[in-house]
C-alpha positions in Angstrom: -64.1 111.7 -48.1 -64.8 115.3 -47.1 -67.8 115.7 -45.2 -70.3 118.7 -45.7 -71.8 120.6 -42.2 -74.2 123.5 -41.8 -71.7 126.2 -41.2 -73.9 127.7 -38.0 -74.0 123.7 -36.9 -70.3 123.1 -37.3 -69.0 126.5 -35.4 -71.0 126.0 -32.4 -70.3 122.2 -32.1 -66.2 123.3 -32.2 -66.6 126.5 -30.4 -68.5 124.5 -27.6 -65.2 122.1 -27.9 -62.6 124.7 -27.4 -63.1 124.5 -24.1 -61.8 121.3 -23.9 -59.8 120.4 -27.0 -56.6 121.7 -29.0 -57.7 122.6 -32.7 -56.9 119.1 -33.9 -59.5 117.6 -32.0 -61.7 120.3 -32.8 -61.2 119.1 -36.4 -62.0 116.1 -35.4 -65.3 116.8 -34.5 -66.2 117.9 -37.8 -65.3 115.1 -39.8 -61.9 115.8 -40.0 -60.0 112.9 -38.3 -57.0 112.2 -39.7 -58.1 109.1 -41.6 -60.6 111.1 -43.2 -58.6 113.7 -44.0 -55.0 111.6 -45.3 -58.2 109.6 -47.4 -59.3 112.8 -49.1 -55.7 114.4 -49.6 -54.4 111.0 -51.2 -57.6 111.1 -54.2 -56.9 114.5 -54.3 -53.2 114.1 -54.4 -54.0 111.3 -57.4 -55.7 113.7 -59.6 -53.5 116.4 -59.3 -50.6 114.3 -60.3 -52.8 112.9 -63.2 -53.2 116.9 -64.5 -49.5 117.0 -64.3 -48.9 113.4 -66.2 -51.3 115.0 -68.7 -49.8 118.6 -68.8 -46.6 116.7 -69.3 -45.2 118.5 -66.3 -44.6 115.4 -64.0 -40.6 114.4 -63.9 -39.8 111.1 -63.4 -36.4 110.9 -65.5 -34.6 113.9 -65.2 -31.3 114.0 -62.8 -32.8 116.4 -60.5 -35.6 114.3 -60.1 -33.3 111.2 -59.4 -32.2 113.2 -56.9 -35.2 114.5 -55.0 -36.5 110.5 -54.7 -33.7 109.5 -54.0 -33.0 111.9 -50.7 -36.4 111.2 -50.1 -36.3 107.4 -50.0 -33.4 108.1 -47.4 -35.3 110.5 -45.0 -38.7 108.1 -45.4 -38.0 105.3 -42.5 -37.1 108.0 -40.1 -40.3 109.8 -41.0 -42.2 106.8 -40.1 -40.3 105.8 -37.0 -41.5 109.5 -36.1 -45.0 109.3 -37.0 -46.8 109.9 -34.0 -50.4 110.4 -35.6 -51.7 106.9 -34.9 -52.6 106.2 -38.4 -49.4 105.2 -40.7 -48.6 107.3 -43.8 -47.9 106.3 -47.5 -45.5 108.3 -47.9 -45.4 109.2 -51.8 -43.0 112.1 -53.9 -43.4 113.5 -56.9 -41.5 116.2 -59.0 -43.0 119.0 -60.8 -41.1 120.4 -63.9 -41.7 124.5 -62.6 -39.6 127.3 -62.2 -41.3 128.2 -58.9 -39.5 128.0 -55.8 -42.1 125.3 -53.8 -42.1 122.1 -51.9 -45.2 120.5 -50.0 -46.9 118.0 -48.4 -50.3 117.1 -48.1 -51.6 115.2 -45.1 -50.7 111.4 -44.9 -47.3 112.2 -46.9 -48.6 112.9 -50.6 -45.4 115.3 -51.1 -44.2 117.2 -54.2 -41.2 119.1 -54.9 -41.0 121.5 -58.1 -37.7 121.6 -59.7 -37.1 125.3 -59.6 -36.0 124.8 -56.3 -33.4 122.3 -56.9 -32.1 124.1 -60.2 -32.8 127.6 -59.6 -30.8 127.2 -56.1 -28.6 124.7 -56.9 -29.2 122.7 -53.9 -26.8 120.3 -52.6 -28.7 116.9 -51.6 -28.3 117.9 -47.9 -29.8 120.7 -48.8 -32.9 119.0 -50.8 -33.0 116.7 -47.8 -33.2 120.2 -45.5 -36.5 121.1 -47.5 -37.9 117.7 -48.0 -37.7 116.9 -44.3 -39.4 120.7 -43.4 -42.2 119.4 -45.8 -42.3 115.9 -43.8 -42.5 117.8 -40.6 -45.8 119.7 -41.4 -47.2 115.9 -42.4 -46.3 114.8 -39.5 -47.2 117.5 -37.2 -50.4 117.1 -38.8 -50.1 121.2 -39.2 -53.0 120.9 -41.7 -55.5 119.4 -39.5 -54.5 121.6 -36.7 -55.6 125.1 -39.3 -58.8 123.5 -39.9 -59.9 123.4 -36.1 -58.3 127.0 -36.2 -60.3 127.9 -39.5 -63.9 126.5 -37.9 -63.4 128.6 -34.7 -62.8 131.6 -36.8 -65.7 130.9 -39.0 -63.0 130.6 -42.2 -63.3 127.2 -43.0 -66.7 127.0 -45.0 -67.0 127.6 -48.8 -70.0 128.7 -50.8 -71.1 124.9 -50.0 -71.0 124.8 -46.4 -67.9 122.4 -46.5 -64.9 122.5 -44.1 -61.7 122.7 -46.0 -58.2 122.1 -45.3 -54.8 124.4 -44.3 -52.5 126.2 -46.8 -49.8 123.8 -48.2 -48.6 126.4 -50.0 -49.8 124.7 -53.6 -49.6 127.7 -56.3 -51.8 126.3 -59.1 -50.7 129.3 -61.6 -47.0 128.1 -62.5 -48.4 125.0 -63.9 -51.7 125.0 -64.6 -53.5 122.8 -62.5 -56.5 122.6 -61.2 -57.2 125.5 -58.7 -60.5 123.5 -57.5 -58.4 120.7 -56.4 -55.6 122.4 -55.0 -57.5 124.7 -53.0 -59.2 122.1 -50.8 -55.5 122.0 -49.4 -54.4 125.5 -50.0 -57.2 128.3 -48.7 -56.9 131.5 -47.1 -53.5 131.7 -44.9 -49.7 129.6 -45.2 -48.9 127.9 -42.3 -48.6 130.0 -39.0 -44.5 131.0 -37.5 -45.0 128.8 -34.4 -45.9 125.9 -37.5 -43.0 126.7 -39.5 -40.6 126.5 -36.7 -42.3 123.2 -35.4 -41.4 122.1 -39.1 -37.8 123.1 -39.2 -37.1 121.8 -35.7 -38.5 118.4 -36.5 -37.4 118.3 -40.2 -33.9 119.2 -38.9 -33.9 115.8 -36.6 -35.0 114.1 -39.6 -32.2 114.8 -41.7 -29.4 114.5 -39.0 -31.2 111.3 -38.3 -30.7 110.3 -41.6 -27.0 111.4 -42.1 -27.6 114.7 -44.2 -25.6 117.4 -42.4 -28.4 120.2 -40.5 -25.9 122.9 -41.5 -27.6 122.8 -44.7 -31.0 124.1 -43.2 -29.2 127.0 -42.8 -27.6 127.5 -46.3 -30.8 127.1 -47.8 -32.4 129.8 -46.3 -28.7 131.8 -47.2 -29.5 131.5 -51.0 -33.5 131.8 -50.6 -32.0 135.5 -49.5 -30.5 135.8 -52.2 -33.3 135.3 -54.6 -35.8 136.7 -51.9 -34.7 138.7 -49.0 -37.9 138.8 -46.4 -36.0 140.9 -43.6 -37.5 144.1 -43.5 -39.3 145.1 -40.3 -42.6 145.6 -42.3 -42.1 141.6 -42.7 -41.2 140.9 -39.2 -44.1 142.2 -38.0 -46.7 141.2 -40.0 -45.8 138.0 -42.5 -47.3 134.7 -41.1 -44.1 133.3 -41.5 -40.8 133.8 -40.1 -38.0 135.8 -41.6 -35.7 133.9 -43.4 -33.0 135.6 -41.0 -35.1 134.3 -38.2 -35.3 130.9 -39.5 -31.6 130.7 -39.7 -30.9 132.2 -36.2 -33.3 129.6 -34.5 -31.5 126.8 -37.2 -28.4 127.5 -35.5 -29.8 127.0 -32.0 -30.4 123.3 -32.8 -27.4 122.4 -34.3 -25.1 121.6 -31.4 -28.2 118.8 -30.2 -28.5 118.1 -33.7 -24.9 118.0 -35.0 -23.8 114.6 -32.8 -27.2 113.2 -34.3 -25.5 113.7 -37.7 -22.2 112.5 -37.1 -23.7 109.2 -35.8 -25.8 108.8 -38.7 -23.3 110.2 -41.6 -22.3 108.1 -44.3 
């Protein structure tokens, strides 16, 4: 359940902890442990998927979605063998029927994936594994919980309410029409930060090795996200919270000979 604080009460309490805490345990402080916060993203996560049941926009039939659950059902036992968070996930997909290129993953492994990305790209499934693992990695990295602390030291993280919200997933609410209220909780201000994405790919990489998918795909899927959106430009570069996709793919291709052996142990 989220839990409401004086903004001028929480900010001082987590700016006196900076000192001597990361962000995580500065979100801790506020009410944010990761209990707490996997509770409140899974009855969030329950409702969202309820407007999508009732918008007709949840697939549970289609091929591509077959597909999606079923990568996923491969890469979930090495996400829990890599769970470091102390508190175990239930780890739970769904597919959104969306032209929209998106994947995401709320904290404690509520994931979705929109089929826009499968269809639109034409994904191989060791490519849908490259994304779905990315996604896993932010879980697990608990990459929300870390923005929060960020978002209280910066003042950011209160609404009209005085409550302390949660880290960009990357949820758009506009190509399907749900609820903006309930996706924001999960989706304010900023994406996740370069260092954050690249703590993703380096761990989601692992993941899919680990589970026989082929890490050479991490690359190709940033190859054809080019080719639909090309983010190189220096303007980009400099000032995108995320990586290039060019960058992406140059550090991809730094893992792969630790990562390719992985894969060949694990292929099937």
């Amino acid at each position: 359940m989220k839990k409401a604080f004086p903004l001028r009460s929480a900010i001082a309490a987590a700016t006196l902890a900076a000192a001597l805490a990361g962000c995580t345990s500065v979100a801790d402080m506020v009410g944010y442990d990761s209990n707490t916060l996997n509770e409140s993203a899974a009855k969030s996560y329950g409702q969202v998927m309820q407007q999508a049941r009732s918008k007709q926009v949840l697939d549970t039939t289609s091929q591509t979605s077959r597909r999606i659950h079923s990568v996923f059902n491969r890469l979930r036992p090495h996400a829990e063998r890599a769970n470091q968070t102390g508190v175990a996930f239930n780890w739970q997909m769904s597919v959104i029927k969306s032209n929209e290129l998106n994947a995401w993953a709320m904290p404690g492994g509520k994931m979705a994936m929109y089929t826009g990305m499968v269809d639109r790209l034409k994904l191989s499934n060791d490519e849908i594994a490259a994304v779905v693992g990315h996604e896993m990695a932010h879980a697990l990295l608990e990459h929300s919980k870390k923005a929060i602390g960020q978002q209280v030291l910066t003042g950011l993280a209160a609404n009209v309410g005085g409550s302390i919200v949660a880290a960009s997933t990357g949820i758009s609410s506009d190509a399907i029409g749900l609820s903006s209220d309930l996706l924001s909780q999960y989706g304010v201000n900023m994406p996740f930060s370069r260092s954050q994405e690249r703590e993703a790919d380096a761990l989601g990489v692992r993941l899919m090795a680990e589970a026989g998918y082929n890490p050479q795909a991490a690359v190709s899927v940033w190859e054809k996200m080019n080719r639909v959106s090309d983010n190189n430009n220096a303007w980009n570069a400099i000032t995108s919270s995320h990586p290039t996709n060019n960058a992406r793919m140059e550090a991809i291709r730094k893992m792969l000979p630790e990562v390719i052996p992985v894969y060949e142990r694990n292929r099937r």
